[in-house]
Every structure is written in C-alpha cells, then in structure tokens.
C-alpha positions, 0 to 999 in steps of 0.5 A, spaced: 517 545 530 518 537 528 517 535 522 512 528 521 513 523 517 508 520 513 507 513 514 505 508 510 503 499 511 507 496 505 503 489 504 505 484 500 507 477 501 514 477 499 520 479 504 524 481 498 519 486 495 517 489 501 524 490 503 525 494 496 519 498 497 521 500 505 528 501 503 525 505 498 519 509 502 524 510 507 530 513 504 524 518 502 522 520 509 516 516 509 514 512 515 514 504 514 510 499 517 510 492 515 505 487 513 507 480 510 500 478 510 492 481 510 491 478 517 498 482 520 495 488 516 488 487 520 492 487 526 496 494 525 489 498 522 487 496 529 493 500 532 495 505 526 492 509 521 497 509 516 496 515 511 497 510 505 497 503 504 502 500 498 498 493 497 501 487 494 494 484 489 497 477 489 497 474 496 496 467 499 490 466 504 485 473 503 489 477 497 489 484 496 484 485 492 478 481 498 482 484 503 480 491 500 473 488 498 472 486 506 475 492 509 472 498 504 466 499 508 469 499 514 470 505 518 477 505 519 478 504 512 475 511 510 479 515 506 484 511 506 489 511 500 491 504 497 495 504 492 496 498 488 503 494 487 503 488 482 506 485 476 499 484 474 495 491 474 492 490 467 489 483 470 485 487 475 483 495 472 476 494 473 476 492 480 481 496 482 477 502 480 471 499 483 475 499 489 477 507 488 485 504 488 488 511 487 494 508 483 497 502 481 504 502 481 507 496 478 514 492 482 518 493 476 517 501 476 524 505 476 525 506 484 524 514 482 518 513 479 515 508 485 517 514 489 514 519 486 508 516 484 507 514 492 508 522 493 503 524 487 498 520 492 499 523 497 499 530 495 493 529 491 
C-alpha cells in the first residue's frame, strides 16, 4: 500500500522564507504547495485541502492574521490547522488564540526544531 504524504500550504510573502520552509517541510516527507500571498492561498483552498496551513502573519495587501479572521467561519477552513510563522509572535498572542492558531513557530527556530513542531501539529 503507498504511503501518503501530508501536505501543507506554507504562506508567506517572502520568496526566500517560503523556499526554506519548503525545503524543510519536504525533506521531511511532507507535501508542499506554495502561496506568496492570501489571495493565491484563496485560490489552492479552492482546489486542495492541505492538512496544515504554515501562515506567514506579516503580509502586504490582506495579512495573516485578516486572511485567518475572513476564512475561519468558512466551511473549508473547518478543522484546518494553521500554525503561525513570524518574527513577531508575541505581537500577536492574543489574537492568535482567538483565532485557535494551533502553534506559533517562529522564522529563526533551529530547522529540527521547525520540523518538529510541524509534526507535533500534525500528530496532536
């Protein structure tokens, strides 16, 4: 029987921390989709239903933290894990529990420890 991989939408505005975090992610065995923006990641809800969304907070345009606040009551989004990934967590601590964020995993975390917390998502 084939193994599945789990795939998760990494978001974030930045070309070279989304790279990092593909690289990462895939290395691990996880399946990666891309999204450089809230609108793109509107656009591959729309056609795939990622086990986690990795979600950068600080975008141009519509940021994380409006694009979680639109999409949360919105039945493709039930469920869905969303893990945080900034620079700026303890800007956002309160919010990001009311939005039941499951992690924050911060940019500058070790590439061991980035991975496991993805997992620890995942498996919790």
């Amino acid at each position: 029987m084939p193994k599945f991989s789990l795939a998760v939408m990494v978001v974030d505005d930045s070309r070279d921390h989304r790279a990092i975090a593909a690289s990462l992610l895939t290395n691990a065995g996880f399946s990666v989709v891309e999204a450089d923006s809230a609108g793109v990641a509107d656009s591959v809800l729309t056609e795939l239903r990622p086990d986690l969304v990795l979600l950068d907070l600080s975008m141009p345009e519509r940021d994380g933290l409006e694009w979680l606040t639109e999409k949360r009551g919105q039945s493709a989004m039930a469920g869905l894990r969303v893990v945080a990934y900034t620079s700026f967590a303890d800007m956002y601590r309160s919010e990001l529990r009311q939005l039941q964020v499951s992690d924050v995993i911060d940019k500058s975390a070790p590439p061991s420890t980035f991975v496991a917390q993805v997992r620890a998502v995942l498996d919790g």
